[in-house]
N, CA, C and O atoms as a GROMACS GRO file, in nm:
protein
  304
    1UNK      N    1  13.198   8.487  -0.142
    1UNK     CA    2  13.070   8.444  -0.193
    1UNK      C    3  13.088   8.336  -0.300
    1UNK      O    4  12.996   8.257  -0.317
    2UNK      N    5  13.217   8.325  -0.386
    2UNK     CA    6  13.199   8.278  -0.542
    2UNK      C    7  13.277   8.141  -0.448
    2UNK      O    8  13.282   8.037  -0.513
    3UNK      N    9  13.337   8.134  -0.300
    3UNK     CA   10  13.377   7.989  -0.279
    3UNK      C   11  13.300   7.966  -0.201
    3UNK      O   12  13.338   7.866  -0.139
    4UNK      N   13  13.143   8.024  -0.140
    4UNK     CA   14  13.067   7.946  -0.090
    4UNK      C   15  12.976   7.827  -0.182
    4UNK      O   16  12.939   7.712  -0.157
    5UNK      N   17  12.957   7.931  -0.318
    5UNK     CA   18  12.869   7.885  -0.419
    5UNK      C   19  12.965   7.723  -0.428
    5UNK      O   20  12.928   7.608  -0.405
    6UNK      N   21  13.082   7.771  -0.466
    6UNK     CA   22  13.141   7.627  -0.513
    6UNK      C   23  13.152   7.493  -0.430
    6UNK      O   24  13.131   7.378  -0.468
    7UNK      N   25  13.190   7.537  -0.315
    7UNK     CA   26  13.180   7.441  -0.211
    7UNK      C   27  13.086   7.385  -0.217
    7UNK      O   28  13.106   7.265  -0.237
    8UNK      N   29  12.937   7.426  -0.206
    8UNK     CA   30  12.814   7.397  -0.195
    8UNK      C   31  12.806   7.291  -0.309
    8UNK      O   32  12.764   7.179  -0.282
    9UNK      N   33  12.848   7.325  -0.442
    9UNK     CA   34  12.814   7.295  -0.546
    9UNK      C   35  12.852   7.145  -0.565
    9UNK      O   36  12.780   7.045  -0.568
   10UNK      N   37  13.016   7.164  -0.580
   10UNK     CA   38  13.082   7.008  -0.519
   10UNK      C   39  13.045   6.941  -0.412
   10UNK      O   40  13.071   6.821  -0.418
   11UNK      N   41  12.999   6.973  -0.328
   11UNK     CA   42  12.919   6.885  -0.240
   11UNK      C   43  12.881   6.779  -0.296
   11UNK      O   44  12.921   6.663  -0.286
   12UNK      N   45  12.745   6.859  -0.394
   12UNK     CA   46  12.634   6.832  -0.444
   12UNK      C   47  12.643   6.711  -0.547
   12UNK      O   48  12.552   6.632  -0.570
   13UNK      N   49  12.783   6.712  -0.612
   13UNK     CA   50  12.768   6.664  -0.790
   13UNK      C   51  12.890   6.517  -0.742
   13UNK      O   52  12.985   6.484  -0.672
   14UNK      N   53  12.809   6.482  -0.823
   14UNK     CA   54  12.935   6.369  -0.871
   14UNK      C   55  13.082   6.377  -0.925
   14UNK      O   56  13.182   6.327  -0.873
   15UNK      N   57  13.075   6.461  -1.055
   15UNK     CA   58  13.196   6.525  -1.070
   15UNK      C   59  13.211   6.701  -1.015
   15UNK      O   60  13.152   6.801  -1.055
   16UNK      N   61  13.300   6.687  -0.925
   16UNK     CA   62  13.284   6.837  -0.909
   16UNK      C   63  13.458   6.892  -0.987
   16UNK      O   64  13.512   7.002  -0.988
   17UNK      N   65  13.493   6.790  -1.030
   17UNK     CA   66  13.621   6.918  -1.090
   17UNK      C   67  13.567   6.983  -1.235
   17UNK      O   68  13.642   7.036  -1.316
   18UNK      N   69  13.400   6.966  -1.255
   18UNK     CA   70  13.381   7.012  -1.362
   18UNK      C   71  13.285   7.163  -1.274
   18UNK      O   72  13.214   7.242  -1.337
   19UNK      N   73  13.298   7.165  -1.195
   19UNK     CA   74  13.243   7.320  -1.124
   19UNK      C   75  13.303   7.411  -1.179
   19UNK      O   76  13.424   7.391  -1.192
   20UNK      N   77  13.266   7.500  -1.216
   20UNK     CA   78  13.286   7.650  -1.211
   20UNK      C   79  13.210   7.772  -1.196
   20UNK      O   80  13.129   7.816  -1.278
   21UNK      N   81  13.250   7.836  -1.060
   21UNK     CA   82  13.195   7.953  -1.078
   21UNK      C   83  13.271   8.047  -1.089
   21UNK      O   84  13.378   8.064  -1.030
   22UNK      N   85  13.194   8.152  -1.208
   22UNK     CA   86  13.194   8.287  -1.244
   22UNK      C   87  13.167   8.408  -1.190
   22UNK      O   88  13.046   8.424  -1.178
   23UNK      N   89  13.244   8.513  -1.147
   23UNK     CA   90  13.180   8.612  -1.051
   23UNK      C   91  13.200   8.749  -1.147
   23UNK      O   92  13.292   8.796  -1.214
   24UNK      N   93  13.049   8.789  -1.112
   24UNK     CA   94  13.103   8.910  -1.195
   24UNK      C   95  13.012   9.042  -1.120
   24UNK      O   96  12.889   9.051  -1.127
   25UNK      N   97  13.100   9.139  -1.051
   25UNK     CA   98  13.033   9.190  -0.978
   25UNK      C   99  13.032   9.352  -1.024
   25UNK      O  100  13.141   9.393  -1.064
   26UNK      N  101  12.918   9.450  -1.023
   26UNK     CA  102  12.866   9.530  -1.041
   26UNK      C  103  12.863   9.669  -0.948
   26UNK      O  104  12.936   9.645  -0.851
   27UNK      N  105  12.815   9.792  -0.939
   27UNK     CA  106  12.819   9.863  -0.811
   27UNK      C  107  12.777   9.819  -0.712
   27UNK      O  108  12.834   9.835  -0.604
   28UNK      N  109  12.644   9.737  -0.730
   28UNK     CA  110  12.591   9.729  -0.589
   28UNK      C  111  12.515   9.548  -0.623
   28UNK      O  112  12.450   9.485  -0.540
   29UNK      N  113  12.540   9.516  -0.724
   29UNK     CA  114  12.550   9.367  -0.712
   29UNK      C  115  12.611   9.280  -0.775
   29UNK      O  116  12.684   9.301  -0.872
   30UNK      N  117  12.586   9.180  -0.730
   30UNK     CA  118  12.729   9.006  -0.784
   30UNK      C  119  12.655   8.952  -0.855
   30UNK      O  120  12.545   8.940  -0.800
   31UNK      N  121  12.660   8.894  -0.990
   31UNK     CA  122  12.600   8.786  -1.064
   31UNK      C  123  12.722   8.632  -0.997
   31UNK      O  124  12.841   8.646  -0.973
   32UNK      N  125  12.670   8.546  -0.987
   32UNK     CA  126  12.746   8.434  -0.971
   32UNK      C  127  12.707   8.337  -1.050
   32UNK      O  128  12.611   8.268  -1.017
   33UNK      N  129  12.779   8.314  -1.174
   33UNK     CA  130  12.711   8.178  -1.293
   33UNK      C  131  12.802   8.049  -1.271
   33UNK      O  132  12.918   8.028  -1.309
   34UNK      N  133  12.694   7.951  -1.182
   34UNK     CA  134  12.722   7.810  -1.193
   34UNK      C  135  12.719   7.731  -1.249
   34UNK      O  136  12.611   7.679  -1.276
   35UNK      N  137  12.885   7.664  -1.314
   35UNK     CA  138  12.834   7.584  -1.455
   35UNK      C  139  12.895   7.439  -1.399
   35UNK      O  140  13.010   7.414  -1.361
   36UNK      N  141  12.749   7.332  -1.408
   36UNK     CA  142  12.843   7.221  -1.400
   36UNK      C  143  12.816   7.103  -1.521
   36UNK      O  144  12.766   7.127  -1.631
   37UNK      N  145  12.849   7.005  -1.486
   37UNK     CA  146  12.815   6.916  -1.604
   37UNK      C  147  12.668   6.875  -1.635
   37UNK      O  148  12.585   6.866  -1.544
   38UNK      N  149  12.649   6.858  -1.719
   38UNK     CA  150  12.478   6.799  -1.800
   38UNK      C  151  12.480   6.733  -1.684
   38UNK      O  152  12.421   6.796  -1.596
   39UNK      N  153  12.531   6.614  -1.642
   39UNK     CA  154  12.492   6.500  -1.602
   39UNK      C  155  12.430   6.557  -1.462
   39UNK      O  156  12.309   6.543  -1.444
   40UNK      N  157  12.516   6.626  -1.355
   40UNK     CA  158  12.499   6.679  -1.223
   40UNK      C  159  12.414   6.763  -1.247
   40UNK      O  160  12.371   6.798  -1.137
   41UNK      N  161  12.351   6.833  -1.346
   41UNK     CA  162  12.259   6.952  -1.346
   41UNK      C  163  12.067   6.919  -1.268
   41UNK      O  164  11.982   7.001  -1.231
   42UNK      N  165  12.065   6.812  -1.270
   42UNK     CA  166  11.960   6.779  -1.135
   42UNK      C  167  11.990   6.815  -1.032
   42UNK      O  168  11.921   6.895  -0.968
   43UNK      N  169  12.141   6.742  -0.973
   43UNK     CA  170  12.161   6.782  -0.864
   43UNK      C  171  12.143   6.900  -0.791
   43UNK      O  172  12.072   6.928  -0.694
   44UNK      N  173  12.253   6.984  -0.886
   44UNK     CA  174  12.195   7.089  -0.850
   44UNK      C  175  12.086   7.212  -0.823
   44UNK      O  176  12.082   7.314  -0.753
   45UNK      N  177  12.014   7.153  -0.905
   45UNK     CA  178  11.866   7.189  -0.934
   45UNK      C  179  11.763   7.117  -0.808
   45UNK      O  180  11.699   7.178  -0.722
   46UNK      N  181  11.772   6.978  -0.829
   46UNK     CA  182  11.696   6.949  -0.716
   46UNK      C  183  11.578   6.903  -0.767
   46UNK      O  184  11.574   6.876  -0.887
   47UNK      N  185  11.469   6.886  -0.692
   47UNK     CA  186  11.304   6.841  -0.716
   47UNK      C  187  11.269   7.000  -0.706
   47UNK      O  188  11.318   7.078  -0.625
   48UNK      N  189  11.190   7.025  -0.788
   48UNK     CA  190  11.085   7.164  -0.804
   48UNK      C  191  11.199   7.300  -0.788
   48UNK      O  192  11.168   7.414  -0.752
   49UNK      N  193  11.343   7.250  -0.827
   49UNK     CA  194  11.402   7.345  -0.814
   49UNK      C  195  11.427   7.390  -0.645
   49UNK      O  196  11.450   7.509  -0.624
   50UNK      N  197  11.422   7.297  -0.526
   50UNK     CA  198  11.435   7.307  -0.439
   50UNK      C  199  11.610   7.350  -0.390
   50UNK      O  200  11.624   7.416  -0.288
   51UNK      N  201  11.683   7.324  -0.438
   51UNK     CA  202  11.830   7.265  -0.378
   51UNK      C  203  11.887   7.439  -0.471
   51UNK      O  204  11.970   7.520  -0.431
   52UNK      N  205  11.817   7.442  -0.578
   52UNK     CA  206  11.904   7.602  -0.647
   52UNK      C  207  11.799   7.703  -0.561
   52UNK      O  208  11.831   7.819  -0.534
   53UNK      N  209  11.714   7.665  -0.534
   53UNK     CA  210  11.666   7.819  -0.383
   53UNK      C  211  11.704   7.823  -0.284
   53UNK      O  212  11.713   7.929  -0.222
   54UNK      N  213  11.740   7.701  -0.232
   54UNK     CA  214  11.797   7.694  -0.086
   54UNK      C  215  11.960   7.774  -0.119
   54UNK      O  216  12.000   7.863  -0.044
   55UNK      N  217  12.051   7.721  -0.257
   55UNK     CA  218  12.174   7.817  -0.259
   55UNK      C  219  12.132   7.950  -0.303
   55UNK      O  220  12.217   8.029  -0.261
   56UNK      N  221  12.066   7.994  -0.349
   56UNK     CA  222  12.018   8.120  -0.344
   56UNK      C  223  11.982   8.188  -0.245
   56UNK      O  224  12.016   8.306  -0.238
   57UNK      N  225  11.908   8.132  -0.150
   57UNK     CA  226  11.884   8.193  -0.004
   57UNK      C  227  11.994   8.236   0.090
   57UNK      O  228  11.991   8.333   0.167
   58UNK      N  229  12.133   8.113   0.066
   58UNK     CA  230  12.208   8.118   0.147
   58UNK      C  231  12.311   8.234   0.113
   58UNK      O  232  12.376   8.295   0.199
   59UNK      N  233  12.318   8.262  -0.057
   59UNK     CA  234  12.395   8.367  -0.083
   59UNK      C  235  12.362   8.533  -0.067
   59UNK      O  236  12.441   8.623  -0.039
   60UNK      N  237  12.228   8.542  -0.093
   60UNK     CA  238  12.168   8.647  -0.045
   60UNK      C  239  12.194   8.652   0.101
   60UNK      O  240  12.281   8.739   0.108
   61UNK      N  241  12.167   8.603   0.246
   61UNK     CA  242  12.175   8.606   0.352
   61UNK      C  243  12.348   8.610   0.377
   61UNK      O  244  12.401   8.628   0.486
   62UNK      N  245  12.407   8.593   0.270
   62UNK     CA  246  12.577   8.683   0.319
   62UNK      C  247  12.582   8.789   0.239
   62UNK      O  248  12.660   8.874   0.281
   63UNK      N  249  12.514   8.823   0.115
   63UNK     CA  250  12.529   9.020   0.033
   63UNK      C  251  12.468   9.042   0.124
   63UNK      O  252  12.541   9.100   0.204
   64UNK      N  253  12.335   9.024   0.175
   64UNK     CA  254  12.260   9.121   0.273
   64UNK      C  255  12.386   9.208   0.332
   64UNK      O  256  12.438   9.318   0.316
   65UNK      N  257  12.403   9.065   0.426
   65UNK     CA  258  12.538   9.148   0.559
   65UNK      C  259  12.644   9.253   0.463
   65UNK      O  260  12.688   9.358   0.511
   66UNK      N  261  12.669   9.218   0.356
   66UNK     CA  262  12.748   9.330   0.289
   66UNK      C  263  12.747   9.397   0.205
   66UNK      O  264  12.842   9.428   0.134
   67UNK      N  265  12.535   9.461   0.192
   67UNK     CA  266  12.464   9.536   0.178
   67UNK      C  267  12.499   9.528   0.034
   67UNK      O  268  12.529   9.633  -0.023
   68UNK      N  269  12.500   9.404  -0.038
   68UNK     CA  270  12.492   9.406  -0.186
   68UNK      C  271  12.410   9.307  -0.236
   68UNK      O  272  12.382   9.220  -0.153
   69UNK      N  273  12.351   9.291  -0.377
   69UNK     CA  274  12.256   9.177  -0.405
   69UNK      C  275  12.316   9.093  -0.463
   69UNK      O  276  12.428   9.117  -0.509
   70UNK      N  277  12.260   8.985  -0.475
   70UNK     CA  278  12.330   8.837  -0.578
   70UNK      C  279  12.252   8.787  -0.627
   70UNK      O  280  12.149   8.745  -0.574
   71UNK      N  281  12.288   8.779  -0.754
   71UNK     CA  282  12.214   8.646  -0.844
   71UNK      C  283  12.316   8.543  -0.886
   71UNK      O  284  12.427   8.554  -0.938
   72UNK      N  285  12.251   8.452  -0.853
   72UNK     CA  286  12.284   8.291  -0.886
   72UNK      C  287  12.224   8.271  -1.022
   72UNK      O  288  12.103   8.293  -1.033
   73UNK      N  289  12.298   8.231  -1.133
   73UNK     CA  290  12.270   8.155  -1.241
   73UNK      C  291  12.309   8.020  -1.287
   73UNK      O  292  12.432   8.007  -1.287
   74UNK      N  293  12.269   7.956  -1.312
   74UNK     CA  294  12.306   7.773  -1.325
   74UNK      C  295  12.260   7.783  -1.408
   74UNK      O  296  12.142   7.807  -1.433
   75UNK      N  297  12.441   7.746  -1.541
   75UNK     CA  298  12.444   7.753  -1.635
   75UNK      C  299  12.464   7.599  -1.663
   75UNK      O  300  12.501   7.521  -1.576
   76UNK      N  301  12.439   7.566  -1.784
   76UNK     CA  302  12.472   7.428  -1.824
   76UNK      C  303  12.610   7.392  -1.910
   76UNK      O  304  12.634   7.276  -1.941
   0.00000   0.00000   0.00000
């Protein structure tokens, strides 16, 4: 889950060796905190916050399959 987030993430950014995600997982769920640079933090965000729901959708639709929850946080 914590190298789908990243992949996705670097995609996304201009600098991606400033990606990092954080996994920190619980009984029955994963926090995942995405930190990238000020500058890329649109990117990842998107218009109306479009582009951080779509990675949110996609990470939930793999805990589903392994009946755990996730939260995505995009940290600055």
């Amino acid at each position: 889950m914590k190298e789908l987030v990243e992949y996705i993430a670097k995609s996304l950014v201009d600098s991606p060796e400033a990606v990092t995600v954080t996994e920190v997982e619980g009984d029955r769920s994963i926090v995942l905190e995405l930190r990238v640079s000020p500058e890329d933090m649109g990117k990842v965000i998107g218009k109306q916050g479009r582009i951080a729901k779509a990675i949110r959708t996609v990470t939930k639709a793999v805990a589903t399959r392994e009946g755990k929850k996730v939260i995505v946080e995009i940290i600055q």
